[in-house]
C-alpha positions as CSV (number, residue, x, y, z in Angstrom):
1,X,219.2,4.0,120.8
2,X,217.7,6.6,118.9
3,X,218.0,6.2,115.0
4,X,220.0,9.1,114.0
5,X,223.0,7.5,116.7
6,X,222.2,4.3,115.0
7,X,223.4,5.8,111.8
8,X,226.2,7.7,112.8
9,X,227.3,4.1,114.2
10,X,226.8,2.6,110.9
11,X,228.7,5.4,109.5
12,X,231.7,4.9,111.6
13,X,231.6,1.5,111.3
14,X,232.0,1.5,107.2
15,X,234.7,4.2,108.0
16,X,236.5,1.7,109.6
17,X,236.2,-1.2,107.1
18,X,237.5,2.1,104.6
19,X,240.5,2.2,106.3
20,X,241.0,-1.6,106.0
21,X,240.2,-1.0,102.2
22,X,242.6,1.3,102.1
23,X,245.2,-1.2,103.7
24,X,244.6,-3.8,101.3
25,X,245.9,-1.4,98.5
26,X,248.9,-0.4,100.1
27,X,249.4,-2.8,103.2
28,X,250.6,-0.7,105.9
29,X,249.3,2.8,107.6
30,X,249.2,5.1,110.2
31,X,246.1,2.7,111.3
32,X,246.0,2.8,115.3
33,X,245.4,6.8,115.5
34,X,242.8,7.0,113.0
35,X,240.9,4.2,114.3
36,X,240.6,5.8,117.9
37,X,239.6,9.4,115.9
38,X,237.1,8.0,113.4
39,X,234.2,8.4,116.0
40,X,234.7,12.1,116.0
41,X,235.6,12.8,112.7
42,X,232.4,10.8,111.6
43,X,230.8,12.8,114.0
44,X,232.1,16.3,112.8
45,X,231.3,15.3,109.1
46,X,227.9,13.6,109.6
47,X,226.3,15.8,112.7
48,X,227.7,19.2,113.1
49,X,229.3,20.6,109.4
50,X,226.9,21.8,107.1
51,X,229.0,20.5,103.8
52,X,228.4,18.8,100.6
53,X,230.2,18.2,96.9
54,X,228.9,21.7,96.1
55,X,230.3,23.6,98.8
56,X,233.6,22.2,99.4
57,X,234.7,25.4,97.7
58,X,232.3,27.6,99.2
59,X,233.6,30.8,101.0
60,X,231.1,29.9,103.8
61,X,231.8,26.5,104.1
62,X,232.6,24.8,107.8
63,X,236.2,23.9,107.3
64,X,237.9,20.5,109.2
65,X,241.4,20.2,109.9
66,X,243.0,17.2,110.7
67,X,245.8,18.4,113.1
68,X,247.3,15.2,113.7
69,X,247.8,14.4,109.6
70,X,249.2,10.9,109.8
71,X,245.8,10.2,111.3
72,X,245.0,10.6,107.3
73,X,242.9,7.2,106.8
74,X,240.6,8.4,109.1
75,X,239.7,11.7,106.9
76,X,239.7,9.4,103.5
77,X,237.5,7.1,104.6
78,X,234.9,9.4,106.3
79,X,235.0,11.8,103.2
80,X,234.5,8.5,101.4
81,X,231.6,7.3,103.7
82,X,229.7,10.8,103.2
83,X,229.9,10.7,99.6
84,X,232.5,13.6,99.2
85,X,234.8,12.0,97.6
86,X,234.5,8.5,95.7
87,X,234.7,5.1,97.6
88,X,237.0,4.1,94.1
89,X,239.7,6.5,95.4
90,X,240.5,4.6,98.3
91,X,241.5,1.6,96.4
92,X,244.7,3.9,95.1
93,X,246.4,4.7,98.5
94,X,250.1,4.6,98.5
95,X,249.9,4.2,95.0
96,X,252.5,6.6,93.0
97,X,250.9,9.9,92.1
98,X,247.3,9.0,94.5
99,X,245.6,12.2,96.0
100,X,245.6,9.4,98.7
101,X,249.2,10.2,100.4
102,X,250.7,9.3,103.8
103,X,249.4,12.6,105.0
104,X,246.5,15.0,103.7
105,X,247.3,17.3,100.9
106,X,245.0,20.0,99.8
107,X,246.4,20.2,96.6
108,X,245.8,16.7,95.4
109,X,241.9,15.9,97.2
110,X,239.1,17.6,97.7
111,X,237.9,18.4,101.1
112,X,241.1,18.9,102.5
113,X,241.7,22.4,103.9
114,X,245.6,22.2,104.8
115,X,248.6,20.4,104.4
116,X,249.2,18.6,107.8
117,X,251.4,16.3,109.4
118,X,254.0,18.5,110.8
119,X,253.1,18.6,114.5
120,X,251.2,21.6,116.3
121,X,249.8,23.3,112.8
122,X,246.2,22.4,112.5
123,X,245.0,24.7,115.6
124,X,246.9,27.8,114.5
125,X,245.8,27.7,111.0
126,X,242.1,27.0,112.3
127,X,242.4,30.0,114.1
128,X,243.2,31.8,111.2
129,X,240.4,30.4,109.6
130,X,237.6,31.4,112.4
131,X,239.0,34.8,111.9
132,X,239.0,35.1,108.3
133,X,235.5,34.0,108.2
134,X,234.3,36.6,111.2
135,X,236.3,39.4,108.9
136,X,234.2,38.3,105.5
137,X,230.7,38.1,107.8
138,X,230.0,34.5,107.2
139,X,228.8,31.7,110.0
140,X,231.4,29.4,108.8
141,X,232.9,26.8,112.0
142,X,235.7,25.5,112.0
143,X,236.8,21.7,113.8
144,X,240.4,20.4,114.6
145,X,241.4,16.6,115.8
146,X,244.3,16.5,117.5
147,X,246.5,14.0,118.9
148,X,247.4,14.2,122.8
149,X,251.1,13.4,121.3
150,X,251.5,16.5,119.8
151,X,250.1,18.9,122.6
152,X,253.9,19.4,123.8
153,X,254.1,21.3,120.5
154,X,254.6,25.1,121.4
155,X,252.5,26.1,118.6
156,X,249.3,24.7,119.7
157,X,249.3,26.8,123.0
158,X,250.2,30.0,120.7
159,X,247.2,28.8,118.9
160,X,244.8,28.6,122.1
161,X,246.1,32.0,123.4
162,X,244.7,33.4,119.9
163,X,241.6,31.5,120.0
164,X,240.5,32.7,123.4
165,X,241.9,36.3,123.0
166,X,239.5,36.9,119.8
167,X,236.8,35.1,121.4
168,X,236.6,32.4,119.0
169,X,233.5,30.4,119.4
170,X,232.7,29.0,116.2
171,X,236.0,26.9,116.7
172,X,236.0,23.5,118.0
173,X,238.7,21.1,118.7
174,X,238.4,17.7,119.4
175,X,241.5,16.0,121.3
176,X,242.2,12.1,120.7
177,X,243.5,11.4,124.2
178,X,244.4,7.5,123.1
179,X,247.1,8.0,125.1
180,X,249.9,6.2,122.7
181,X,252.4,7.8,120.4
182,X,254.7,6.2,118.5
183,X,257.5,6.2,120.9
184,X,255.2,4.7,123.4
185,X,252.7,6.3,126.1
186,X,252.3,10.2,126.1
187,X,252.4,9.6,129.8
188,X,256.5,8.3,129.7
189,X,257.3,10.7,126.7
190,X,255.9,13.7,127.7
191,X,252.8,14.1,130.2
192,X,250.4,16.7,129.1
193,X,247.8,16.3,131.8
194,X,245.4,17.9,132.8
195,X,244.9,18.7,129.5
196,X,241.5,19.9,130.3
197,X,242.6,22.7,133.0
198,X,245.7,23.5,130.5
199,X,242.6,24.7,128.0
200,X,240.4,26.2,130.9
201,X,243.6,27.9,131.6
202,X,244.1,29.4,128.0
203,X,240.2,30.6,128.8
204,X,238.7,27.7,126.6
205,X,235.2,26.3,127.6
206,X,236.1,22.2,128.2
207,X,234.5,19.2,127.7
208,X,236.0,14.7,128.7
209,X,234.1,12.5,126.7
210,X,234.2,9.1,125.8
211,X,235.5,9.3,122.0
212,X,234.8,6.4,121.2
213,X,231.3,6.8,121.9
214,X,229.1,7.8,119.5
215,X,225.5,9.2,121.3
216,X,228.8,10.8,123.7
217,X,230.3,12.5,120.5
218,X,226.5,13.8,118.8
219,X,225.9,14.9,122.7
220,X,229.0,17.0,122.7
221,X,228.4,18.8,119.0
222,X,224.8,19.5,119.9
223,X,226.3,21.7,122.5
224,X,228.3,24.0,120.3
225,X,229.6,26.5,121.4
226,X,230.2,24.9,125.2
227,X,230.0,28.7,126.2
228,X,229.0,31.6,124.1
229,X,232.0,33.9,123.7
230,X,234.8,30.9,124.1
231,X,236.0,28.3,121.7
232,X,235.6,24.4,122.6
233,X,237.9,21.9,123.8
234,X,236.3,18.8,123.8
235,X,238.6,15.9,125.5
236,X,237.7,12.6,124.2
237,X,239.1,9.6,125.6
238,X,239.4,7.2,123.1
239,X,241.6,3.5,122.5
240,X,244.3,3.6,119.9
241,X,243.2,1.0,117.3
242,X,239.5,0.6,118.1
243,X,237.7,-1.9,116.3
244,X,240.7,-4.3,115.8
245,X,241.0,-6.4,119.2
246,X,244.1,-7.7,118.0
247,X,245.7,-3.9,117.9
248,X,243.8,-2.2,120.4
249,X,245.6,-0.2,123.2
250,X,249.0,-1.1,121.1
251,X,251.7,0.9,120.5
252,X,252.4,-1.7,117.6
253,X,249.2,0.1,116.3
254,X,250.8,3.7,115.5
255,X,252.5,2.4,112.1
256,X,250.6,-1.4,111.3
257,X,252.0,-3.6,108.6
258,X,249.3,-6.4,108.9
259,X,249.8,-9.7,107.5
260,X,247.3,-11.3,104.8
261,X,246.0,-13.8,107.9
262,X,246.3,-10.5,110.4
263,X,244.5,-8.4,107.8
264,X,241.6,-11.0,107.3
265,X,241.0,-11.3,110.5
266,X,240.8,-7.7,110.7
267,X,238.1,-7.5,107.9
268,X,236.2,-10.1,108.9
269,X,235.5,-8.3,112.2
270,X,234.7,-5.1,110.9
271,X,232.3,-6.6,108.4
272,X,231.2,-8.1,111.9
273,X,230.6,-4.0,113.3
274,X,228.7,-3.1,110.2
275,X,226.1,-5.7,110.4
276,X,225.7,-5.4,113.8
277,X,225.8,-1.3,113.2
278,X,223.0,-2.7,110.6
279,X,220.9,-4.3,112.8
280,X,221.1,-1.6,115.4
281,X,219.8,0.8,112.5
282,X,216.7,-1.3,111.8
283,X,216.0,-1.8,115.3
284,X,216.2,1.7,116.3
């Protein structure tokens, strides 16, 4: 393992163990989804934007939207583990008048470029984005996550029409094919495959990786663009709740209220990950 993959790993890892943080303060969260992202968004944050406390207001900053907003913790503990925002913050999640709320708010946090959570949004504003930022002649990119469960939302495809129209190619999107929603597998509640050819169709250059893997991830964002002229789909197969073994592949997962002895369990295995991530690091 090569050491900058090694470090991304560590990264992800303390991401993880942020997300538990954040559980201790408020006990419960929209944990499974943002523990099968947190490879990518790591990813996006740590390999491919070029962003730091002085630029996130920066006209020609690279701009991340997370599509899927309940998927929240994943964001806060990633802008955390990069040093964009505080690790203090996280302790104040769910806590009345926290920039920390159920889903991100650009008003209340740095580093958050929209207000998302309503289904289908994050694409369609990231468009707008990539084109704003061709029309002022800066190199800003632009990355979404989104969730496979909210594909069936009409606005997204809207949103991929535009983006292959205009020839978008500094915009990526990442989607976290975990392949659970809250009302139970995508496959029962609405089947969206092959999402791949559904993008190809839309005339987007495509990608299936393993999301949860991390030299798979760095792999796919040294490739940006996929194809010059096209913007990127990249289809990452990932397990809702990765890193707990007591949630993974769970529905349960979507909305977890651990229990003290559940959440200590939890901790103690993702203080487990970092050491290991540690070791890995040192070795590397």
């Amino acid at each position: 393992m090569t050491s900058d993959i090694a470090a991304l790993e560590l990264a992800a890892a303390r991401a993880r163990r942020f997300v538990l943080r954040m559980l201790e303060a408020h006990h419960a969260g929209h944990v499974g989804g943002a523990l099968s992202a947190i490879d990518m968004v790591v990813g996006v944050y740590r390999r491919a934007m070029q962003l730091s406390p002085g630029m996130l207001a920066s006209v020609d900053r690279d701009r991340f939207l997370l599509s899927a907003g309940h998927k929240a913790l994943a964001q806060y503990a990633v802008l955390a583990e990069a040093g964009l925002v505080p690790e203090s913050i996280l302790d104040t999640y769910g806590q009345t008048g926290s920039a920390l709320s159920g889903h991100p708010d650009m008003h209340k946090l740095p580093g958050i470029e929209a207000n998302t959570g309503a289904l289908g949004h994050g694409l369609p504003i990231a468009c707008g984005m990539a084109l704003g930022a061709r029309l002022a002649g800066v190199g800003s990119r632009v990355f979404v996550v989104m969730g496979d469960g909210e594909l069936p939302e009409g606005s997204n495809w809207e949103g991929a029409a535009i983006a292959a129209h205009h020839r978008l190619d500094q915009l990526t999107v990442f989607v976290d094919v975990n392949g659970l929603q809250i009302s139970g597998p995508t496959a029962d509640v609405m089947g969206m495959e092959s999402i791949a050819a559904k993008f190809e169709a839309f005339g987007w250059a495509t990608l299936v990786i393993d999301g949860n893997d991390m030299a798979s991830v760095a792999d796919a964002l040294d490739q940006l663009p996929l194809e010059a002229g096209k913007p990127s789909a990249i289809i990452a197969r990932t397990v809702k709740g990765k890193g707990i073994s007591a949630i993974e592949g769970a529905v349960s997962s979507h909305y977890w209220k651990p229990s003290p002895a559940e959440l200590a369990v939890a901790i103690e295995e993702c203080e487990v990950a970092i050491q290991t991530a540690q070791a890995g690091l040192v070795a590397s």
